[in-house]
Biotite code that builds the C-alpha atoms (Angstrom):
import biotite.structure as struc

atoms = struc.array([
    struc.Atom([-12.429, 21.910, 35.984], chain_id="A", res_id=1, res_name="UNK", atom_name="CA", element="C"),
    struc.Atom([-10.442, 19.290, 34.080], chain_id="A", res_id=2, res_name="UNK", atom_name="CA", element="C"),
    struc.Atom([-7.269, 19.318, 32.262], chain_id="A", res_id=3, res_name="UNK", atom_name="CA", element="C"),
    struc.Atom([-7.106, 20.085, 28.832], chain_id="A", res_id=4, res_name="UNK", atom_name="CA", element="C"),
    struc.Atom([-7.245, 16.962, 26.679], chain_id="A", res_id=5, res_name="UNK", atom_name="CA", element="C"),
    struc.Atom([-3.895, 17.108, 24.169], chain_id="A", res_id=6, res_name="UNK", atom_name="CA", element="C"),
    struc.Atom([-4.657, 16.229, 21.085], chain_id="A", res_id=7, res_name="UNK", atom_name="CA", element="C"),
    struc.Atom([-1.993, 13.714, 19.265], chain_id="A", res_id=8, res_name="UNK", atom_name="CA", element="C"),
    struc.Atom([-0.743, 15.185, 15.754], chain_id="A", res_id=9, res_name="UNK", atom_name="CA", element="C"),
    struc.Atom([-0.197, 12.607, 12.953], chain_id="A", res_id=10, res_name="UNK", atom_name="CA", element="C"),
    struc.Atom([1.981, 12.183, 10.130], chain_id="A", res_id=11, res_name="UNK", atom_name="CA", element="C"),
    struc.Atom([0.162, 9.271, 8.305], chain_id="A", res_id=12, res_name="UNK", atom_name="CA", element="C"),
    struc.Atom([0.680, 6.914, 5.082], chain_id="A", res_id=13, res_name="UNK", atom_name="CA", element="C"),
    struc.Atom([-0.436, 5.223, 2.402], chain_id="A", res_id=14, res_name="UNK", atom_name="CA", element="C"),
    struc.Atom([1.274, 3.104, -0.025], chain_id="A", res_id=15, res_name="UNK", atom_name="CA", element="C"),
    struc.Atom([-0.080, 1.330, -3.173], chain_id="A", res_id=16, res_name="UNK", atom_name="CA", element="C"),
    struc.Atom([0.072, 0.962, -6.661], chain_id="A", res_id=17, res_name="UNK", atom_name="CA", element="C"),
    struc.Atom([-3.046, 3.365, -7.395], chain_id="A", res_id=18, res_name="UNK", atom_name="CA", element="C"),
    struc.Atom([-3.516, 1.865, -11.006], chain_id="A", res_id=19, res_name="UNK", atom_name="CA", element="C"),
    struc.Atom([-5.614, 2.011, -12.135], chain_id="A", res_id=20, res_name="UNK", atom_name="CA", element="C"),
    struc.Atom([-7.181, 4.709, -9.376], chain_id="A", res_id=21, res_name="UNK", atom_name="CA", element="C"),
    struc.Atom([-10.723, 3.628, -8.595], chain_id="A", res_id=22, res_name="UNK", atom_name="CA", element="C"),
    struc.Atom([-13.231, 4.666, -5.839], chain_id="A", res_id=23, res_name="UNK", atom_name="CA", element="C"),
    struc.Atom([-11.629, 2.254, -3.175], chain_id="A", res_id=24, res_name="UNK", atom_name="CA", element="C"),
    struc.Atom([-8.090, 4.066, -3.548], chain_id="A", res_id=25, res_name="UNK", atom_name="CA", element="C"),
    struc.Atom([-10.110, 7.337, -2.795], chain_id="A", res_id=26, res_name="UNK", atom_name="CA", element="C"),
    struc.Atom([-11.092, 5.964, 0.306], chain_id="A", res_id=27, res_name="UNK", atom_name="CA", element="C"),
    struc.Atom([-7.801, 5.340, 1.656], chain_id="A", res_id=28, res_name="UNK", atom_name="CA", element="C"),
    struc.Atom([-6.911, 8.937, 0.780], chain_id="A", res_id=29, res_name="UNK", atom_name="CA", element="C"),
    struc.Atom([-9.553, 10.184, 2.534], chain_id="A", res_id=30, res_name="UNK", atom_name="CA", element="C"),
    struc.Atom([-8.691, 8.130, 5.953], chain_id="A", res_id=31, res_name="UNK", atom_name="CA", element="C"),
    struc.Atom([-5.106, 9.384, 5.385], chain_id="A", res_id=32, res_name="UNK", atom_name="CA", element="C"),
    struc.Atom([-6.056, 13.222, 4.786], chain_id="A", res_id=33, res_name="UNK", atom_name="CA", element="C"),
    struc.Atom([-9.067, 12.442, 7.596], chain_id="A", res_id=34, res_name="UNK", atom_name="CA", element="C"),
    struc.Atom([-6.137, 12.053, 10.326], chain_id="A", res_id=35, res_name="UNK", atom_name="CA", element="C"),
    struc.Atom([-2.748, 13.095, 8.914], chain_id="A", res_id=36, res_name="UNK", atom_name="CA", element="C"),
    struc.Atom([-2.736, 16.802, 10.298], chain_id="A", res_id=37, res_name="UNK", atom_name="CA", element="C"),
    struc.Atom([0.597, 16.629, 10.202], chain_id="A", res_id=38, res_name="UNK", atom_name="CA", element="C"),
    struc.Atom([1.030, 15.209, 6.924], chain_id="A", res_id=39, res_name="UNK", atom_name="CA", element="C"),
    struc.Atom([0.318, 12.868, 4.462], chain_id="A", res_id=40, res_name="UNK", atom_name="CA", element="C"),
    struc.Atom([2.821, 10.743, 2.345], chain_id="A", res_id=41, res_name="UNK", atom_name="CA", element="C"),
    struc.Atom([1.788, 8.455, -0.119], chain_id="A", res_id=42, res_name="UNK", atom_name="CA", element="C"),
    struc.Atom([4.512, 5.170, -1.211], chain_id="A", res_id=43, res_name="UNK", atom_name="CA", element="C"),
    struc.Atom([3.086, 4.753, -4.501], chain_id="A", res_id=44, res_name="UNK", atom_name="CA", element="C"),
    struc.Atom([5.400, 1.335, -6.027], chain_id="A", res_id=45, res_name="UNK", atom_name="CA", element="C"),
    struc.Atom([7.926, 2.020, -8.703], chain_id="A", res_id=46, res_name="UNK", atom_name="CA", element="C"),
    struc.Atom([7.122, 0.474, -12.328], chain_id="A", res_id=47, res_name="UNK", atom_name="CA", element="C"),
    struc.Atom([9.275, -2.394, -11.388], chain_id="A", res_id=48, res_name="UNK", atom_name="CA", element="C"),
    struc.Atom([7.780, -3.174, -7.574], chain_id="A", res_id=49, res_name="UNK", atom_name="CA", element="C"),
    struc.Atom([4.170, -2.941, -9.214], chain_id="A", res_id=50, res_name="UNK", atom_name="CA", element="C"),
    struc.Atom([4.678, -5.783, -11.755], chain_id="A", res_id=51, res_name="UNK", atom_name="CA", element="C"),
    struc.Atom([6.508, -8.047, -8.870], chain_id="A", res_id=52, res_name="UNK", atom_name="CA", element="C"),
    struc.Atom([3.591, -8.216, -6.198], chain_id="A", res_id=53, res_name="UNK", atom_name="CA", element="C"),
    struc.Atom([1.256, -8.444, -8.577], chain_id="A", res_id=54, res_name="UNK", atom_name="CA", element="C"),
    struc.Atom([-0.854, -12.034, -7.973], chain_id="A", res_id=55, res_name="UNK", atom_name="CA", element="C"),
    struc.Atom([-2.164, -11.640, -11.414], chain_id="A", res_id=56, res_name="UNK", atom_name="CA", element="C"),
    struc.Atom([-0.513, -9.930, -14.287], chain_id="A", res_id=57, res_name="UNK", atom_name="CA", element="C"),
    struc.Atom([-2.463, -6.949, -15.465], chain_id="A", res_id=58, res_name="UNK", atom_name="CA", element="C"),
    struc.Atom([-1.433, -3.439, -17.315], chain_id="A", res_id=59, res_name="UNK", atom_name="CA", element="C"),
    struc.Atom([-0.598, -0.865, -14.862], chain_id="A", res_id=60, res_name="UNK", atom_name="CA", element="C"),
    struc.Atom([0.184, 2.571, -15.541], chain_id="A", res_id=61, res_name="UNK", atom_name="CA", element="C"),
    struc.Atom([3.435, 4.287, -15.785], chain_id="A", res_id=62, res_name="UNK", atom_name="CA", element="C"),
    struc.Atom([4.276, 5.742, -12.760], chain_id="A", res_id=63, res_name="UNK", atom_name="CA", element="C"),
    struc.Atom([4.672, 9.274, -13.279], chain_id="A", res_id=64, res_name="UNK", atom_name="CA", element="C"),
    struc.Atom([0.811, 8.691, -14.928], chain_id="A", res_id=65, res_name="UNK", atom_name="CA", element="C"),
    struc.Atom([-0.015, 7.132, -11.482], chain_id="A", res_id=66, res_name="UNK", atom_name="CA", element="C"),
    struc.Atom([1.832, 10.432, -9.539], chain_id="A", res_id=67, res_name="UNK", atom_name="CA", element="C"),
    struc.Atom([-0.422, 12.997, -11.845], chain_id="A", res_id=68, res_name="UNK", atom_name="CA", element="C"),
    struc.Atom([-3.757, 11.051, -10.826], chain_id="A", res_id=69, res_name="UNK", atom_name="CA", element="C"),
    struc.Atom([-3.021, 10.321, -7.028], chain_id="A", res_id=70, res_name="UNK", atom_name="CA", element="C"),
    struc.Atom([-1.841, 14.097, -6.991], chain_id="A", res_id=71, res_name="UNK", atom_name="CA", element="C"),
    struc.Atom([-5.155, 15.180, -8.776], chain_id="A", res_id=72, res_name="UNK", atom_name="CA", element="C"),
    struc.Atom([-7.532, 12.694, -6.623], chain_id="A", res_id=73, res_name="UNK", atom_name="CA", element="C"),
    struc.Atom([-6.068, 14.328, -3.540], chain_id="A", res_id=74, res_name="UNK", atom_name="CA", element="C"),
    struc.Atom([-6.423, 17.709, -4.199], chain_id="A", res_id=75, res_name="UNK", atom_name="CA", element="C"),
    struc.Atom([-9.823, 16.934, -4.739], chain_id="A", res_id=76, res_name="UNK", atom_name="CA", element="C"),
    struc.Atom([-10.216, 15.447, -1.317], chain_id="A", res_id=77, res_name="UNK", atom_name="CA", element="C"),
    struc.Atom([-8.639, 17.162, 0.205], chain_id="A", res_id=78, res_name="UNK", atom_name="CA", element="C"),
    struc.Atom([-10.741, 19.520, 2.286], chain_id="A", res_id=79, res_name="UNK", atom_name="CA", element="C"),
    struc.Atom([-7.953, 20.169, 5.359], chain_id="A", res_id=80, res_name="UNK", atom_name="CA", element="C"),
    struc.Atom([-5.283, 21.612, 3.384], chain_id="A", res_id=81, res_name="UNK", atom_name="CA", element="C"),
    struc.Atom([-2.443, 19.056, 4.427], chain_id="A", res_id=82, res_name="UNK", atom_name="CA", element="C"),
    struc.Atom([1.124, 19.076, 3.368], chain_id="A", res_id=83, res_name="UNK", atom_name="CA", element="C"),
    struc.Atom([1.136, 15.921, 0.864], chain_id="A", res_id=84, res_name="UNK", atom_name="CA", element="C"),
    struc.Atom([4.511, 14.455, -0.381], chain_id="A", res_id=85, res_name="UNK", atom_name="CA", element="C"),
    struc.Atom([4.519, 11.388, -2.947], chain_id="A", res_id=86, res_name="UNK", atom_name="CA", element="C"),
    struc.Atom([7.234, 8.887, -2.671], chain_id="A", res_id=87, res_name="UNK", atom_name="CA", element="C"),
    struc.Atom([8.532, 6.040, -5.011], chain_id="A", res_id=88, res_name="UNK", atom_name="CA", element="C"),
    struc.Atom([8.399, 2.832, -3.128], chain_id="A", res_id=89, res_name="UNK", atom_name="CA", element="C"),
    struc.Atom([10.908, 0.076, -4.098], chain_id="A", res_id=90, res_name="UNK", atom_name="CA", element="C"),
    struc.Atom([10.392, -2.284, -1.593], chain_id="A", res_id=91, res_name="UNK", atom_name="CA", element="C"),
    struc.Atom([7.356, -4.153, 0.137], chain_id="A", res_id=92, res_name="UNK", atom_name="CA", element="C"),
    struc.Atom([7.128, -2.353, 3.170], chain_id="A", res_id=93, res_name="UNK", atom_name="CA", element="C"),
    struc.Atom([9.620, 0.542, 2.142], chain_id="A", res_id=94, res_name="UNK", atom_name="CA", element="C"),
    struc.Atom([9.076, 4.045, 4.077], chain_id="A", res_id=95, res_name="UNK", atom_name="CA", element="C"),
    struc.Atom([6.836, 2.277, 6.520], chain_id="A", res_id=96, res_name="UNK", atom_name="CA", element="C"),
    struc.Atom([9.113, 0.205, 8.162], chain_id="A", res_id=97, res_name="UNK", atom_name="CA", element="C"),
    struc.Atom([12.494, 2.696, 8.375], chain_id="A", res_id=98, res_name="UNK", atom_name="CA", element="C"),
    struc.Atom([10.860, 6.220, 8.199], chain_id="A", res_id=99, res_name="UNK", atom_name="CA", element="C"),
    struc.Atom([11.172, 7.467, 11.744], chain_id="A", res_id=100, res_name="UNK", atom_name="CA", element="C"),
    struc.Atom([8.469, 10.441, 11.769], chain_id="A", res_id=101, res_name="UNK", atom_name="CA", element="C"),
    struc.Atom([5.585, 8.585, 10.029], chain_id="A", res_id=102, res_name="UNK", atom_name="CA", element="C"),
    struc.Atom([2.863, 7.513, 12.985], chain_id="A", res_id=103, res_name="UNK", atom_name="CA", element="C"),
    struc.Atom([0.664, 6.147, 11.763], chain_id="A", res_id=104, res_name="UNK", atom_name="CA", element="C"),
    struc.Atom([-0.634, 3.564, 8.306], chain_id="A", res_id=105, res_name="UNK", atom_name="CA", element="C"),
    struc.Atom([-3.834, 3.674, 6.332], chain_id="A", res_id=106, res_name="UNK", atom_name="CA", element="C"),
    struc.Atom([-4.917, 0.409, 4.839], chain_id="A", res_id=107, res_name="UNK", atom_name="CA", element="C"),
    struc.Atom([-7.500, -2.084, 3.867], chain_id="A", res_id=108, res_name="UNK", atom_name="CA", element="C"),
    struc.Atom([-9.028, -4.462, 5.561], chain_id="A", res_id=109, res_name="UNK", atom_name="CA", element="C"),
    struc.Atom([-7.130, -7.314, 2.909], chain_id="A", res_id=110, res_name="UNK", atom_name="CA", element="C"),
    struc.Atom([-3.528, -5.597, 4.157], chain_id="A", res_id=111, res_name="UNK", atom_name="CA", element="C"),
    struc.Atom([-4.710, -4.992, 7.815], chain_id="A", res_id=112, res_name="UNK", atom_name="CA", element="C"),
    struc.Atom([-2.475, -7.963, 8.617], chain_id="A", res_id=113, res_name="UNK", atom_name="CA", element="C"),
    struc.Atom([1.119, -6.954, 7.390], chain_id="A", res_id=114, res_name="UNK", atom_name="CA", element="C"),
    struc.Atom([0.944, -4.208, 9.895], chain_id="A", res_id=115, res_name="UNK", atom_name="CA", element="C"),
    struc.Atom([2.029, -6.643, 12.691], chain_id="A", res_id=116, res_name="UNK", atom_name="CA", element="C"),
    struc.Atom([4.938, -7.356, 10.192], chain_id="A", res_id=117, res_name="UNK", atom_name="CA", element="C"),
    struc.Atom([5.933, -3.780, 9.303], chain_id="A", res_id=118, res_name="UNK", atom_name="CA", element="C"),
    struc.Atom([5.730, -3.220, 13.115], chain_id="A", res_id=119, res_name="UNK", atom_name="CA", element="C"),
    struc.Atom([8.086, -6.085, 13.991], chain_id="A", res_id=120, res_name="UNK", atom_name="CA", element="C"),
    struc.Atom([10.530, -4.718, 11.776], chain_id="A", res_id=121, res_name="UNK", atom_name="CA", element="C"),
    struc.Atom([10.234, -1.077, 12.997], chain_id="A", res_id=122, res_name="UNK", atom_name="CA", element="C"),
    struc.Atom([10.585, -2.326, 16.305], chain_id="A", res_id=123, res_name="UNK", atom_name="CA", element="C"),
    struc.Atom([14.077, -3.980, 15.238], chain_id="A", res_id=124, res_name="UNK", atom_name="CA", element="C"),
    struc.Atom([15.293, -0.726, 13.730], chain_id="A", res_id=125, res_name="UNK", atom_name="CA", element="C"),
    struc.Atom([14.506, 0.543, 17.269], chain_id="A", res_id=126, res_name="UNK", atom_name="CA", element="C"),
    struc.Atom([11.795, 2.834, 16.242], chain_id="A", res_id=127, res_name="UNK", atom_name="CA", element="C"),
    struc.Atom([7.891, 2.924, 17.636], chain_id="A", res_id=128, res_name="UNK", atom_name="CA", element="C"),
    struc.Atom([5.138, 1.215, 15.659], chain_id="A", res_id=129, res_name="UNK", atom_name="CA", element="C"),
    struc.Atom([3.018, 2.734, 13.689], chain_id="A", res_id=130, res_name="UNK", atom_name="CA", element="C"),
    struc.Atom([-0.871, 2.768, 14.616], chain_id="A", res_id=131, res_name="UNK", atom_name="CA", element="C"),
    struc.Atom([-2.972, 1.317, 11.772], chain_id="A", res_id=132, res_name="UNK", atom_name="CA", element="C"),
    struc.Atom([-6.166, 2.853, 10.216], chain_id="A", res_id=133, res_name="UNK", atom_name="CA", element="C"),
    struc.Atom([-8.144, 0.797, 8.683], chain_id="A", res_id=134, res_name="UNK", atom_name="CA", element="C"),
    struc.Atom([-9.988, 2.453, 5.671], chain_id="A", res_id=135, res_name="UNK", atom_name="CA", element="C"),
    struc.Atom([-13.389, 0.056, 4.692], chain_id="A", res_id=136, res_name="UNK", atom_name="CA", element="C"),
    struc.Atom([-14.012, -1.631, 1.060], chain_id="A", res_id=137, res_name="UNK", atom_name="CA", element="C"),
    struc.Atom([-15.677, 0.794, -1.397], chain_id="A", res_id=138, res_name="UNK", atom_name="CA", element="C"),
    struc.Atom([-18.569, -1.637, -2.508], chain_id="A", res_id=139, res_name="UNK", atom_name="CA", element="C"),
    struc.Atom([-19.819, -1.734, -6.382], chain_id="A", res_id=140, res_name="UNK", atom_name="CA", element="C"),
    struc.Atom([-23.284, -1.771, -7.805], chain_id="A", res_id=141, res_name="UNK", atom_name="CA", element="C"),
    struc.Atom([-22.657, -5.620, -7.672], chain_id="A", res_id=142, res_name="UNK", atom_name="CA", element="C"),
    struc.Atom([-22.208, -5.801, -3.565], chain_id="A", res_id=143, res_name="UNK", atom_name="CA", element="C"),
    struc.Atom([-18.306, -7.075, -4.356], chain_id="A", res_id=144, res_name="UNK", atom_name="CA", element="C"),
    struc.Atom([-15.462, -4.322, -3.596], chain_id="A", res_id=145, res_name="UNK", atom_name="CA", element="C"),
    struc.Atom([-14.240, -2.469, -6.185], chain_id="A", res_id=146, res_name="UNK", atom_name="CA", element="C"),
    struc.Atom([-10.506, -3.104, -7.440], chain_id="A", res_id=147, res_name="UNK", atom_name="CA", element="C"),
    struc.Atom([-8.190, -2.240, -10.113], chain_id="A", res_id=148, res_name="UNK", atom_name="CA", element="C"),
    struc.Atom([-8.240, -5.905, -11.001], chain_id="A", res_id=149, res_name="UNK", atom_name="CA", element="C"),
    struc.Atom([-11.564, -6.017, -11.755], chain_id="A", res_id=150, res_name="UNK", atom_name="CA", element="C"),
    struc.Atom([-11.518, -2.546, -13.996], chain_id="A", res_id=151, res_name="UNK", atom_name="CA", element="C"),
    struc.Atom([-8.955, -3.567, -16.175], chain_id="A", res_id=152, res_name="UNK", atom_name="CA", element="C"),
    struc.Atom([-10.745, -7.091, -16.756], chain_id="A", res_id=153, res_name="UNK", atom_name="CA", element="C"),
    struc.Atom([-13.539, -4.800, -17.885], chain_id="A", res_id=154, res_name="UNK", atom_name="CA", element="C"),
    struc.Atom([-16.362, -5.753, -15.005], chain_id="A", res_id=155, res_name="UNK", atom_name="CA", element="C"),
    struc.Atom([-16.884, -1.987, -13.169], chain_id="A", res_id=156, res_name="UNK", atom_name="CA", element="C"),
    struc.Atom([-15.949, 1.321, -13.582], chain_id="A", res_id=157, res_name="UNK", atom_name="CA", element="C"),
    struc.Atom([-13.499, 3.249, -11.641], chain_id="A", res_id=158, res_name="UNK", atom_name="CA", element="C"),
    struc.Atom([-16.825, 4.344, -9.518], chain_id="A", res_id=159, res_name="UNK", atom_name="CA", element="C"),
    struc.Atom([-18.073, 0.659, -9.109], chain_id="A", res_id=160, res_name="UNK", atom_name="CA", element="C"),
    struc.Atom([-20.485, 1.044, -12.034], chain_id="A", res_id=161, res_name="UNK", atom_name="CA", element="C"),
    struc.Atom([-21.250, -3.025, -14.120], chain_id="A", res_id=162, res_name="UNK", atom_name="CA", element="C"),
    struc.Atom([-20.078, -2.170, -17.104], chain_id="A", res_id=163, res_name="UNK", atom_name="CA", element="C"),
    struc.Atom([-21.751, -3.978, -19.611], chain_id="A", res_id=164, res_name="UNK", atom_name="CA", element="C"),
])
């Protein structure tokens, strides 16, 4: 008879700007719910980070809009019951890189990368690095991932739908 396998609690997170909230942010909530039995926190970016990284200007909700629908979309995922805690993120890599009891990051395969970098910076604040889940795209009708970038220019739905 073997030993009992231990099974590793996790207290995961998820940071974005969820604005607007489309299929593809669902995903990530899932992964996060999926495997954060300890918890689940998700950074969402304050008014002010959310116009800096973006690549492309766009209209992005106000925040406390962006808390209500995050808050709503994960209650409706959520099928585990997990403890869920929404935080204001002010910096790139904010509550990932100096928040001692998160574990573990969900993200996409575009922001798979800056894990190394969140990692080297834990690692400098002398805490562990986090392990990285890596949610997939949520595809459109169209074969091309869904994003809030394309919503707001008016090409899909939140769901991935041509709009037309």
């Amino acid at each position: 008879m073997g030993l009992p396998v231990s099974w590793t609690r996790m207290y995961v997170a998820v940071a974005g700007t969820f604005g607007p909230l489309h299929d593809g942010h669902r995903t990530l909530f899932e992964h996060a719910l999926r495997f954060g039995d300890d918890g689940v926190v998700v950074a969402l970016t304050s008014d002010e980070l959310a116009v800096e990284t973006r690549t492309q200007p766009r209209e992005i909700p106000a925040f406390d809009d962006r808390v209500r629908q995050v808050t709503d979309a994960i209650e409706d995922l959520d099928e585990w019951d997990r403890d869920i805690e929404v935080r204001e993120l002010t910096s790139e890599y904010g509550i990932a890189e100096d928040d001692p009891e998160i574990d573990a990051l969900v993200v996409s395969p575009e922001t798979a990368p800056e894990l190394e970098a969140i990692n080297d910076r834990r690692r400098e604040r002398g805490l562990d690095p986090l392990s990285g889940i890596v949610a997939p795209y949520a595809l459109a009708a169209d074969g091309e991932r869904i994003s809030s970038t394309r919503i707001v220019a008016g090409e899909i739905d939140e769901h991935g739908a041509s709009i037309e």
